[in-house]
RODO-2510 file (C-alpha; in nm, 4 decimals, decimal comma):
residues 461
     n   res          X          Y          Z
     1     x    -4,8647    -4,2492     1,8068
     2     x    -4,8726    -4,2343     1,4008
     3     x    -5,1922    -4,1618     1,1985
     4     x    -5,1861    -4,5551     1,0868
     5     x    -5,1444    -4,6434     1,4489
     6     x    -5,4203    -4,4590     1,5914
     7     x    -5,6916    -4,5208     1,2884
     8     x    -5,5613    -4,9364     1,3899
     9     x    -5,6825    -4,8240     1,7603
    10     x    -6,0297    -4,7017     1,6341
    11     x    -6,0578    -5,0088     1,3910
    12     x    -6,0421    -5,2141     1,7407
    13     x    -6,2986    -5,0052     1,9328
    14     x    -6,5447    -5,0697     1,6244
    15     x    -6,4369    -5,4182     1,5332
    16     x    -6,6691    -5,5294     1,8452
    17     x    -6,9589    -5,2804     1,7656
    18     x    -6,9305    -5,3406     1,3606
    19     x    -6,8266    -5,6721     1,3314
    20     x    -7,1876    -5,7921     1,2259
    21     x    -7,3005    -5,5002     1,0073
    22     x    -6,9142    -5,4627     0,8546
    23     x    -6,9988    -5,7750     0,6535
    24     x    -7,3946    -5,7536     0,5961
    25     x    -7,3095    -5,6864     0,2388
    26     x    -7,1026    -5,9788     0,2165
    27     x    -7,3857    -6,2281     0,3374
    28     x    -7,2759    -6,4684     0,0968
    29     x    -6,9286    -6,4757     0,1751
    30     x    -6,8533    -6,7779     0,4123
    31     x    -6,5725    -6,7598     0,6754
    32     x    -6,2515    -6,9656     0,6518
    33     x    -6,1834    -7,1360     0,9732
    34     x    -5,8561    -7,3088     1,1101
    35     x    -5,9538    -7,6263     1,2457
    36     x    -5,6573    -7,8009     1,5288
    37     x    -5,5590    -8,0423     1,2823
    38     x    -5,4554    -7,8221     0,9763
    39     x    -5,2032    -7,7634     0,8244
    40     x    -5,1110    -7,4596     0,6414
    41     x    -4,9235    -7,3886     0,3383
    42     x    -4,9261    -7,0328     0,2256
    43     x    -4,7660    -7,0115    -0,1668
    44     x    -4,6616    -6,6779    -0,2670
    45     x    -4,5547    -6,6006    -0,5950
    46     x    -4,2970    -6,2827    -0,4696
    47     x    -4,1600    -6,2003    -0,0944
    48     x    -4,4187    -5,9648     0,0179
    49     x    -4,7524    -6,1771    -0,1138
    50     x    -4,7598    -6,3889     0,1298
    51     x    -4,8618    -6,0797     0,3383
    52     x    -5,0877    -5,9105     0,1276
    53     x    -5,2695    -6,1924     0,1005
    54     x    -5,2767    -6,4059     0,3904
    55     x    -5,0977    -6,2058     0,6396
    56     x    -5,3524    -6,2587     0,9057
    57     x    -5,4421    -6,5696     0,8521
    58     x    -5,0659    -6,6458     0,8968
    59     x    -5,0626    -6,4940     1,2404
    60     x    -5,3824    -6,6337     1,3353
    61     x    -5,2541    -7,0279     1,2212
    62     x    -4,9667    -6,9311     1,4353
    63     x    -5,2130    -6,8642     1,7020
    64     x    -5,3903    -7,1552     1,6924
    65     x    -5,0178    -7,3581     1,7221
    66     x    -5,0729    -7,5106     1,3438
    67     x    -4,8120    -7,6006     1,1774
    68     x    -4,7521    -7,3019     0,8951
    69     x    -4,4575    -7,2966     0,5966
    70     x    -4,4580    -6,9973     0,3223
    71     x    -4,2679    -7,1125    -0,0113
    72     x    -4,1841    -6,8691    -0,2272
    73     x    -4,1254    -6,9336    -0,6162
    74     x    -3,9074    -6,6226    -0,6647
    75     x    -3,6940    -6,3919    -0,4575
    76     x    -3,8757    -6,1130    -0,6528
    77     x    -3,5356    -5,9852    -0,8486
    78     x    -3,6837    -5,8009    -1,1249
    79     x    -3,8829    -5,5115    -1,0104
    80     x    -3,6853    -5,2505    -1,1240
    81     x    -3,8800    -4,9447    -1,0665
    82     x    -3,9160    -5,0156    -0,7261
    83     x    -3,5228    -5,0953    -0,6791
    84     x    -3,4672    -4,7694    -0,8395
    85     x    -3,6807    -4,5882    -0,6376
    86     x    -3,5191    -4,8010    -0,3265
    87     x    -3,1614    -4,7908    -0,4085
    88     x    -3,1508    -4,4320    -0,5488
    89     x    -3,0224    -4,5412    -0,9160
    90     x    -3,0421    -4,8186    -1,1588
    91     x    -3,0552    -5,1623    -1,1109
    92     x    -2,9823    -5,3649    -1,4014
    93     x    -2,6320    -5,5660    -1,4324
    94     x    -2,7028    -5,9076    -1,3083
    95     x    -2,5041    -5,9579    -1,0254
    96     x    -2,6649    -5,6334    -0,9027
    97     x    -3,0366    -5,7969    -1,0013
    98     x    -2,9049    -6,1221    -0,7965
    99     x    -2,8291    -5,8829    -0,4688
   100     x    -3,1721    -5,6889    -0,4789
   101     x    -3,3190    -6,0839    -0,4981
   102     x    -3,0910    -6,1375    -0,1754
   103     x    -3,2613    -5,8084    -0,0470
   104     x    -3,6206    -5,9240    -0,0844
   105     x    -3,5341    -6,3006     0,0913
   106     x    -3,3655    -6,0975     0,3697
   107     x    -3,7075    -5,8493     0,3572
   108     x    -3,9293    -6,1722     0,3398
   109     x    -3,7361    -6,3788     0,7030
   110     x    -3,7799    -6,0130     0,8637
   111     x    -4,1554    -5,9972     0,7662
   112     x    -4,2212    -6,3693     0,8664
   113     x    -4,0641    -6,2505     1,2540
   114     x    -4,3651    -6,0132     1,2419
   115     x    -4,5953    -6,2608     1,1680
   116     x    -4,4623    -6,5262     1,3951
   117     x    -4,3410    -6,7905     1,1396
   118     x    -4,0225    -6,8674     1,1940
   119     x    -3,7755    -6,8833     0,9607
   120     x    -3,6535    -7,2043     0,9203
   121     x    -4,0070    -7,2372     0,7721
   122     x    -3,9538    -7,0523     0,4970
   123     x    -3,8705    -7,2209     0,1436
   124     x    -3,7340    -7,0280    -0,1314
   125     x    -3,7741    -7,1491    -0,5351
   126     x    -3,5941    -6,9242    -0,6847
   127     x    -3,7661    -6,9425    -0,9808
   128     x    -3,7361    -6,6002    -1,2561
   129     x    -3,9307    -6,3448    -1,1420
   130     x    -4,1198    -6,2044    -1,4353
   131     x    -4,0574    -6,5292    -1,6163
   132     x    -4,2312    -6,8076    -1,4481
   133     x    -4,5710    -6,7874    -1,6833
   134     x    -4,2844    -6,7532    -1,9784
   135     x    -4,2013    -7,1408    -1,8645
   136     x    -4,5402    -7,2456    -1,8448
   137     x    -4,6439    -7,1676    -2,2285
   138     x    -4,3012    -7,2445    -2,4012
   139     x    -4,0701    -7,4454    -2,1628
   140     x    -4,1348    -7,7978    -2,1322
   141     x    -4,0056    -8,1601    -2,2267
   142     x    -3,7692    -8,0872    -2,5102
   143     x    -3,7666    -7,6892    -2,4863
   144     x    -3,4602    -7,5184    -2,3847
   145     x    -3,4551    -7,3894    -2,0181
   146     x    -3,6349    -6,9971    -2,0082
   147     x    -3,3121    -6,7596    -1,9797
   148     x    -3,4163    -6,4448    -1,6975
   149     x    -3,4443    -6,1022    -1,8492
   150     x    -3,2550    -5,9685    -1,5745
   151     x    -2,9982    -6,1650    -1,4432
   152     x    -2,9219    -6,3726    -1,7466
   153     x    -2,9123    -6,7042    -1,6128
   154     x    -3,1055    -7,0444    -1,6952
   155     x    -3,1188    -7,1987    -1,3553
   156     x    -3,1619    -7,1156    -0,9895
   157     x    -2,8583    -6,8799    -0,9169
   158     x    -2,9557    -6,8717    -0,5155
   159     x    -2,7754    -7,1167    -0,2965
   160     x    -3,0065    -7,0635    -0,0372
   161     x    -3,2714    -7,1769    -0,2827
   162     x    -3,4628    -7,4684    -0,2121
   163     x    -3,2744    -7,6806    -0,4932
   164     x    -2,9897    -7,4513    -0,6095
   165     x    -2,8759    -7,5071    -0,9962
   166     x    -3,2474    -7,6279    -1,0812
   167     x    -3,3460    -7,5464    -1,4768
   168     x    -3,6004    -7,2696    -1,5555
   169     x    -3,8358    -7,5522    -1,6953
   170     x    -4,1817    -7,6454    -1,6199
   171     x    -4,1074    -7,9730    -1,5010
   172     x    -3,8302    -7,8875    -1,2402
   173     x    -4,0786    -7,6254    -1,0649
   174     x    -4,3574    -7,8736    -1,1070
   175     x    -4,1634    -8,1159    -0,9083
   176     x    -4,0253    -7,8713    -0,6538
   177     x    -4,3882    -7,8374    -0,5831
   178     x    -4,4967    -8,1894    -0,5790
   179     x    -4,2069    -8,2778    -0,3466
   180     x    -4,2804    -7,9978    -0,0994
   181     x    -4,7217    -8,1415    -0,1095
   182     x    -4,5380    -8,4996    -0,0515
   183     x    -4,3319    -8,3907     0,2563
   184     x    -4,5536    -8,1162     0,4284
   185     x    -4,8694    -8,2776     0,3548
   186     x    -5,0879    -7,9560     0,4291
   187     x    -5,4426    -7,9753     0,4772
   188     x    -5,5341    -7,6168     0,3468
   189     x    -5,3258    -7,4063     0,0987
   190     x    -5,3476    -7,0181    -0,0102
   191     x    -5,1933    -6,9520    -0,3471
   192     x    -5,1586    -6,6748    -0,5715
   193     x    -5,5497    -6,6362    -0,8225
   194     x    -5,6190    -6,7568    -1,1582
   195     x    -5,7098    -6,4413    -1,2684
   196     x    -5,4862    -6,2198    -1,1269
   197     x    -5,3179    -6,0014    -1,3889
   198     x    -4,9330    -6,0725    -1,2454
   199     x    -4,8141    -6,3929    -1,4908
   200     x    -4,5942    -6,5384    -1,1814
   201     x    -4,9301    -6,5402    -0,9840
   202     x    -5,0995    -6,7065    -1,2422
   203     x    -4,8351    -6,9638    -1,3109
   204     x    -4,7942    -7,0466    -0,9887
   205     x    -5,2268    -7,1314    -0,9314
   206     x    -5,1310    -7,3381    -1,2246
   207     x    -4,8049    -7,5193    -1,1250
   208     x    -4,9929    -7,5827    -0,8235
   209     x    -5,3209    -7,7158    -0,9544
   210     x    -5,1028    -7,9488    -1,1587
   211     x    -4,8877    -8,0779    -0,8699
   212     x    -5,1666    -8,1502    -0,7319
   213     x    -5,2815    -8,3630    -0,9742
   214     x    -5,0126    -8,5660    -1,0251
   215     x    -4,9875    -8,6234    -0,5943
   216     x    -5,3450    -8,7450    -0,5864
   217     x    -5,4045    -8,4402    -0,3327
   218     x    -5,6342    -8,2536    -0,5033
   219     x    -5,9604    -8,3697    -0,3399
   220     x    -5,8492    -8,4092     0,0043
   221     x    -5,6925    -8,0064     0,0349
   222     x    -5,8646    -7,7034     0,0530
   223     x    -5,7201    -7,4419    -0,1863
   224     x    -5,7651    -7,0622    -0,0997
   225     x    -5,6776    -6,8597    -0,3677
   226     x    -5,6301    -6,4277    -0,3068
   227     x    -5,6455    -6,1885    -0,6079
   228     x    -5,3838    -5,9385    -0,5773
   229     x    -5,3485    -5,7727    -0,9497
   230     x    -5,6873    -5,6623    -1,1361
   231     x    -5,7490    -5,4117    -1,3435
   232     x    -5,8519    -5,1443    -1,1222
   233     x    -5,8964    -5,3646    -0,7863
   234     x    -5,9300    -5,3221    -0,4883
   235     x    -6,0745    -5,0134    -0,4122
   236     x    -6,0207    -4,7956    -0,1824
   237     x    -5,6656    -4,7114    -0,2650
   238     x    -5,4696    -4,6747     0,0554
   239     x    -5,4845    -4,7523     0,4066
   240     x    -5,8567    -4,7999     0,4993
   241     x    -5,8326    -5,1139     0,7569
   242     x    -6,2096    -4,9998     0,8609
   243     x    -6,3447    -5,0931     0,5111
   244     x    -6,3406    -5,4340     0,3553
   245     x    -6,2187    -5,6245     0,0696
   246     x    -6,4810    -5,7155    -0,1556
   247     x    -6,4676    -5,9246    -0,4678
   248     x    -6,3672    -5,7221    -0,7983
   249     x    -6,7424    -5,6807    -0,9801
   250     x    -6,6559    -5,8995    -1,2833
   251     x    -6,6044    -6,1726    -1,0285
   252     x    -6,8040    -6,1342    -0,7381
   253     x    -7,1159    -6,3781    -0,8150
   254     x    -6,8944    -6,6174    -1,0746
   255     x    -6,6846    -6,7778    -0,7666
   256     x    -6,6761    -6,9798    -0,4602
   257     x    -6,5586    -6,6085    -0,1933
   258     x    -6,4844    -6,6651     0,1660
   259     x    -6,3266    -6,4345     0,4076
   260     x    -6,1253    -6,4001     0,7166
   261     x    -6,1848    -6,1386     0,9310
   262     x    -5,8974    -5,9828     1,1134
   263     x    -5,8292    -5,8799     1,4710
   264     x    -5,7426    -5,5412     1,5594
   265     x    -5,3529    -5,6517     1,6296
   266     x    -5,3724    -5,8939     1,3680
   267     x    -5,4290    -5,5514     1,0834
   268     x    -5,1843    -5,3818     1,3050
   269     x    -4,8872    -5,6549     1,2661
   270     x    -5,0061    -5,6706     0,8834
   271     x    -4,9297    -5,3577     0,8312
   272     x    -4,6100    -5,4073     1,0231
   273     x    -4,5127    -5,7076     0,8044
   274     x    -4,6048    -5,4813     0,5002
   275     x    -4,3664    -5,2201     0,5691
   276     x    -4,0718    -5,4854     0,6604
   277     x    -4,0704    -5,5591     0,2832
   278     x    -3,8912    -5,1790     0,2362
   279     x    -3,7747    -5,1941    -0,1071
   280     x    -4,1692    -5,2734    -0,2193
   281     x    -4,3236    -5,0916     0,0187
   282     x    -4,0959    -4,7056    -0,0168
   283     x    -4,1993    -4,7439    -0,3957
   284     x    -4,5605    -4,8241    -0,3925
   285     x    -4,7393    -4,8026    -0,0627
   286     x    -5,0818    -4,6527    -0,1733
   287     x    -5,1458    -4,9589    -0,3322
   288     x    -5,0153    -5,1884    -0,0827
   289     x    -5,2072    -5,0480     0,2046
   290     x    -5,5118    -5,1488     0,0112
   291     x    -5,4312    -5,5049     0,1459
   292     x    -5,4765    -5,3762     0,4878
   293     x    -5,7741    -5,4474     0,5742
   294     x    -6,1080    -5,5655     0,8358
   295     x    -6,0729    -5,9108     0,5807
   296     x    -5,8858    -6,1338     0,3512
   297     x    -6,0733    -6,2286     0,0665
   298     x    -6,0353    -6,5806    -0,1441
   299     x    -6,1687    -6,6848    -0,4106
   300     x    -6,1371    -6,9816    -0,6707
   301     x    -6,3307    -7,0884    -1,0108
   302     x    -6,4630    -7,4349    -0,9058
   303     x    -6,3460    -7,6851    -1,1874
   304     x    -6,6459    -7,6776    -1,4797
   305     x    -6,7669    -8,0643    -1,5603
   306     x    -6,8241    -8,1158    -1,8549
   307     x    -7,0217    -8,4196    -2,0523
   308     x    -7,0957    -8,4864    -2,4070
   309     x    -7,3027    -8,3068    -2,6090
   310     x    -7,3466    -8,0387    -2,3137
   311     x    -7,3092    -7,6616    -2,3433
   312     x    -7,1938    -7,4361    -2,0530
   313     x    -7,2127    -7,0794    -2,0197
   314     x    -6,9370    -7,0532    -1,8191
   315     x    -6,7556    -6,7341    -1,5824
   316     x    -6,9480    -6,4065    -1,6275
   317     x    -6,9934    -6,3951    -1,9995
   318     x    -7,0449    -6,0032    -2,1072
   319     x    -7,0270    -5,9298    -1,7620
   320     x    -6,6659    -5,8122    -1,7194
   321     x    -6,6673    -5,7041    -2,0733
   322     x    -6,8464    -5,3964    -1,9912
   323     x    -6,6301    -5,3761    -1,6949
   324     x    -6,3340    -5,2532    -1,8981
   325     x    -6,3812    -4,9131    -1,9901
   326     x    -6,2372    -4,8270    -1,6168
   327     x    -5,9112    -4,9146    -1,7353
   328     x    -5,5711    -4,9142    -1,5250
   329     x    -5,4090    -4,6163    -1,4348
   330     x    -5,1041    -4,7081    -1,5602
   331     x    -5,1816    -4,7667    -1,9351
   332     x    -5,1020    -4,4928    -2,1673
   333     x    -5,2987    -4,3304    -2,4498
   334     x    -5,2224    -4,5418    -2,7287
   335     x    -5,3040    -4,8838    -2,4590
   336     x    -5,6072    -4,7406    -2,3731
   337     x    -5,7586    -4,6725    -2,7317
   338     x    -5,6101    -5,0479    -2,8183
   339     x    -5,7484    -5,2051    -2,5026
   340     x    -5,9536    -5,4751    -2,5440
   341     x    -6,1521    -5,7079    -2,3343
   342     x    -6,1664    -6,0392    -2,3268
   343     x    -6,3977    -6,3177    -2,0997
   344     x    -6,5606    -6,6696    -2,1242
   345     x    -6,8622    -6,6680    -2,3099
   346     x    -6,9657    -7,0548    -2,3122
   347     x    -6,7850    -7,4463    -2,3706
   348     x    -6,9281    -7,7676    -2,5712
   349     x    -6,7984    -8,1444    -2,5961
   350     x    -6,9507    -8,2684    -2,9126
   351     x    -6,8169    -8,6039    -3,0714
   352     x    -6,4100    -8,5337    -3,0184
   353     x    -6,4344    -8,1909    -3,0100
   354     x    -6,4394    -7,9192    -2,7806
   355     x    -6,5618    -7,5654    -2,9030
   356     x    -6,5179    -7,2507    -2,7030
   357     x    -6,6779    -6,9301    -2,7545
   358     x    -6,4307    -6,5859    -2,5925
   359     x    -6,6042    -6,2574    -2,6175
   360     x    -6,4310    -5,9562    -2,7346
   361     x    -6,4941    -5,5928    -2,5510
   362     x    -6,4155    -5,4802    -2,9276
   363     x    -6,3104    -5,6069    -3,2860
   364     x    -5,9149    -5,6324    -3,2395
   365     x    -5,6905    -5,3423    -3,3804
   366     x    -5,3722    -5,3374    -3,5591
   367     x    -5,1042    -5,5184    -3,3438
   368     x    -5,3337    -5,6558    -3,1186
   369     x    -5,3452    -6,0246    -3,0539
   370     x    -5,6046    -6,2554    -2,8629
   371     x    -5,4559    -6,5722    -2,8092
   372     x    -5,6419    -6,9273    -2,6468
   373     x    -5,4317    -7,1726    -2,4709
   374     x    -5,5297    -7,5094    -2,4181
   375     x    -5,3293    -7,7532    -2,2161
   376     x    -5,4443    -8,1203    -2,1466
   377     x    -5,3914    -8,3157    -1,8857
   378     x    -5,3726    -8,6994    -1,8403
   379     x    -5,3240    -8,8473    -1,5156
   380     x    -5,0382    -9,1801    -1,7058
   381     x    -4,8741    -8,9508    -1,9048
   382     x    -4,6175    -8,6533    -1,7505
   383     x    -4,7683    -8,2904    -1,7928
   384     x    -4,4914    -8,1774    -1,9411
   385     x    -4,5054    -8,4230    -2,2771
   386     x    -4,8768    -8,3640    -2,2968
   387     x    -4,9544    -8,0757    -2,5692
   388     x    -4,9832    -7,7138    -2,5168
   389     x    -5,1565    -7,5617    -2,7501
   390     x    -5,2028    -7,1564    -2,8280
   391     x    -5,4222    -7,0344    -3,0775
   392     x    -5,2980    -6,6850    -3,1824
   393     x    -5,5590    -6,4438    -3,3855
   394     x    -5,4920    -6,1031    -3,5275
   395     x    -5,7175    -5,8967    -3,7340
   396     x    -5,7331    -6,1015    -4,0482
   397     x    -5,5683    -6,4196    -3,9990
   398     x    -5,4688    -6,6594    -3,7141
   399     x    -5,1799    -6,9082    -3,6357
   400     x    -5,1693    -7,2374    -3,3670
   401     x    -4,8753    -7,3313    -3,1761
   402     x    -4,8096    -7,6517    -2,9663
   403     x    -4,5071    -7,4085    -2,7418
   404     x    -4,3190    -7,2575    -2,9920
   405     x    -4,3710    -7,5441    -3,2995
   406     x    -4,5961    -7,3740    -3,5279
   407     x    -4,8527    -7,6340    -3,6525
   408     x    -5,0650    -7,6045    -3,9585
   409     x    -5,3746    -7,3877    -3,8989
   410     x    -5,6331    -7,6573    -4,0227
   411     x    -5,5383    -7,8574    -3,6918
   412     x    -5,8353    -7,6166    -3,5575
   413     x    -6,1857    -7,4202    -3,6631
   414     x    -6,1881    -7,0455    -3,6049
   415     x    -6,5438    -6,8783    -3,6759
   416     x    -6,5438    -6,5315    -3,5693
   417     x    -6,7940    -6,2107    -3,5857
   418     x    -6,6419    -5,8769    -3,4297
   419     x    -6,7077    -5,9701    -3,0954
   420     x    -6,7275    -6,3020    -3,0470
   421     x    -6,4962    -6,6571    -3,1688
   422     x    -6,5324    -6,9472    -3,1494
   423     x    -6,2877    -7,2204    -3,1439
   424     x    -6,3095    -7,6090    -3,2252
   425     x    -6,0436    -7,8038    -3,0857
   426     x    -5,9703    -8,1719    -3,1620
   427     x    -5,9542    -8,3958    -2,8504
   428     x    -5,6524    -8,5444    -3,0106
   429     x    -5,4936    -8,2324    -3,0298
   430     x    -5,5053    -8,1963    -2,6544
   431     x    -5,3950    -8,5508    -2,6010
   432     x    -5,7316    -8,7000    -2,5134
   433     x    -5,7141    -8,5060    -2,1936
   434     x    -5,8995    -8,5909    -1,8845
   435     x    -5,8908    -8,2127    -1,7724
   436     x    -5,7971    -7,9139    -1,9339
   437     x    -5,6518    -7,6031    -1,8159
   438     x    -5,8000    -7,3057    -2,0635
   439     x    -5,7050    -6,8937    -2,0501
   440     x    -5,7694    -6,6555    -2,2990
   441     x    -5,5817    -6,3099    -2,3128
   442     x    -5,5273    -6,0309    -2,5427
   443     x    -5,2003    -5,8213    -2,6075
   444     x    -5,0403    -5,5447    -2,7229
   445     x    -4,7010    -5,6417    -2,8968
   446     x    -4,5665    -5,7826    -2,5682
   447     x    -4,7767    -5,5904    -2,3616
   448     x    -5,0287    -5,7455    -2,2275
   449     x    -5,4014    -5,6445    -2,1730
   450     x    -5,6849    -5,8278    -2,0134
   451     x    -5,6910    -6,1723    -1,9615
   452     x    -6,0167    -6,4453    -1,8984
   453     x    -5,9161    -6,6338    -1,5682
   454     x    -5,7773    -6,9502    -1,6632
   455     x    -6,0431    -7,2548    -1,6162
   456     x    -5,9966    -7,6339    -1,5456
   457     x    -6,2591    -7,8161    -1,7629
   458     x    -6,3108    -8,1720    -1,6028
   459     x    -6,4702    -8,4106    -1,8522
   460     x    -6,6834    -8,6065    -1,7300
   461     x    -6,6366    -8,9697    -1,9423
***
């Protein structure tokens, strides 16, 4: 029997003994339950999150005979360091980048036998990995398709893909989406969080939110949302299935958190489906074996309403901003002396404005950039010919976009202080917007560096 085998078999003679005091920290953490009648959609933006973050609820809907389909919105083709490590040399021609993709689907069908969903319930995007938040900001309506890093193309190269040939723009995923909500109609969903640090899992919380929208769905499913990439979360590293998963510290009293608790054979077959994804798994395991756990943990930022002439102090303010100093391992010296933290500090309506306050961890440093998106939404008019606004501050000056049309910088009001700005955006701007979806992040160059979870403002005429 292996070490991970027999700590599973000690997890199940505790389970029973611990399964109240396990969670007495996590009082306020309600359960998610699978009622006979659900449905269950699990959205995943690579092959191997749809374990790591609902890997036994998966088994557990399978349990219960629900109906259960996993989409995927890439094959996961550009994670080079791990296809390095995996294949023993480079990986970066194309058609080579196109095989490893091939890899991961094949990885993903032998992880879903583990799980018990079969295969033929499996749907495949095959959407750019690394390049699906790249659509959201800058490729819509009249934009060009987005053009992959990796393999060079501008539509879905897979012809196993759920519409092969489909452009890298925001409406064609959009609608791959909305089609999939029309013809599965599921009654609870677990996607990717929207302020997870990966941009394909934030863009596809987004895409999703968005499709929803649009399908009239959005009050009649449950969305579950699991955090996979932040900052230094979760801790422990490694294989601990005898701790929990508890809510990153910058988020844990800002969000609706529930939790499902696993079986004993459920952690065991999660760790099972874990290790089926090889060419992930051989190049970082540490990390994730952190998924493996007693729980699953999800957690989503419940739309803000907002009416005239009201002020919000929204997410956790300062909160995460002295959070930051424990930064990522993998930053180097020159990201960690530029690193700077950025969070929600508070929204107003007033008149046909709305004016947002971000907080700063520090003043911003040569060559790096905060930058405020703002994207309306209107439930007539297609999301993709509604604005999209970016507000882009350096040191000194600052610049607004609408995608990549640079407008003039009086179209907005910037006041600022070292730690703090506030912006006052037009209505108009936005497209008189019923909702809008709001992030704030800061970068290096093209590195990025923190990033506020992205909020849906609902105002409230």
């Amino acid at each position: 029997m292996s070490k991970q085998s027999r700590l599973i078999s000690l997890v199940a003679v505790l389970l029973g003994a611990l399964s109240v005091t396990a969670f007495a920290g996590q009082s306020k953490i309600s359960t998610v339950a699978l009622s006979a009648t659900d449905r269950i959609l699990v959205l995943a933006p690579h092959p191997d999150d749809e374990v790591l973050g609902a890997g036994g609820v998966i088994q557990q809907a399978v349990a219960q005979k629900l109906p259960v389909q996993v989409v995927f919105l890439t094959y996961g083709d550009s994670n080079q360091w791990s296809f390095f490590l995996y294949r023993k040399h480079p990986v970066v021609f194309p058609g080579a980048v196109e095989s490893m993709g091939i890899v991961r689907h094949d990885e993903a069908i032998n992880a879903s036998n583990i799980l018990g969903v079969d295969p033929r319930n499996l749907i495949f995007l095959g959407y750019p990995d690394f390049g699906t938040l790249n659509i959201w900001y800058y490729h819509w309506n009249l934009r060009p398709p987005y053009r992959s890093i990796m393999t060079r193309v501008t539509n879905v190269p897979y012809k196993g893909a759920y519409r092969f040939g489909a452009p890298y723009k925001g409406e064609e995923i959009l609608e791959d989406l909305r089609s999939i909500l029309r013809d599965y109609k599921p009654t609870k969903i677990f996607v990717s969080h929207p302020a997870d640090h990966n941009g394909d899992h934030l863009a596809l919380y987004l895409y999703l939110r968005v499709a929803l929208w649009d399908e009239g769905m959005d009050e009649n499913v449950q969305v579950y949302p699991y955090l996979i990439h932040y900052l230094t979360w979760p801790k422990p590293k490694g294989f601990h299935p005898e701790k929990n998963l508890t809510p990153p510290d910058a988020l844990a009293g800002d969000e609706n958190w529930q939790q499902y608790h696993l079986t004993a054979s459920q952690i065991e077959n999660k760790n099972k489906a874990l290790q089926a994804h090889k060419s992930q798994y051989f190049s970082t395991p540490k990390y994730l074996l952190s998924f493996v756990k007693f729980n699953e943990l999800f957690g989503d930022i419940p739309p803000l309403k907002l009416h005239l002439n009201e002020d919000i102090s929204i997410i956790s303010g300062g909160k995460k901003l002295t959070t930051t100093m424990e930064l990522p391992e993998e930053l180097n010296d020159q990201e960690r002396s530029a690193f700077v933290g950025v969070d929600w500090k508070s929204l107003h309506w007033q008149g046909d404005d709305l004016i947002v306050t971000i907080g700063l961890s520090k003043p911003l440093a040569q060559d790096v950039e905060a930058s405020i998106f703002f994207f309306g939404y209107r439930s007539k008019i297609p999301f993709g010919l509604m604005p999209k606004i970016n507000v882009r501050l350096g040191v000194l000056s600052y610049s607004v976009y609408d995608q990549t049309l640079r407008l003039d910088q009086g179209v907005v009001k910037i006041s600022r202080t070292p730690n703090d700005v506030t912006i006052t955006v037009p209505l108009k701007l936005l497209g008189y917007p019923q909702k809008i979806l709001t992030s704030a992040r800061t970068t290096l160059g093209n590195f990025p560096l923190d990033n506020a979870s992205w909020v849906v403002v609902d105002l409230q005429q």
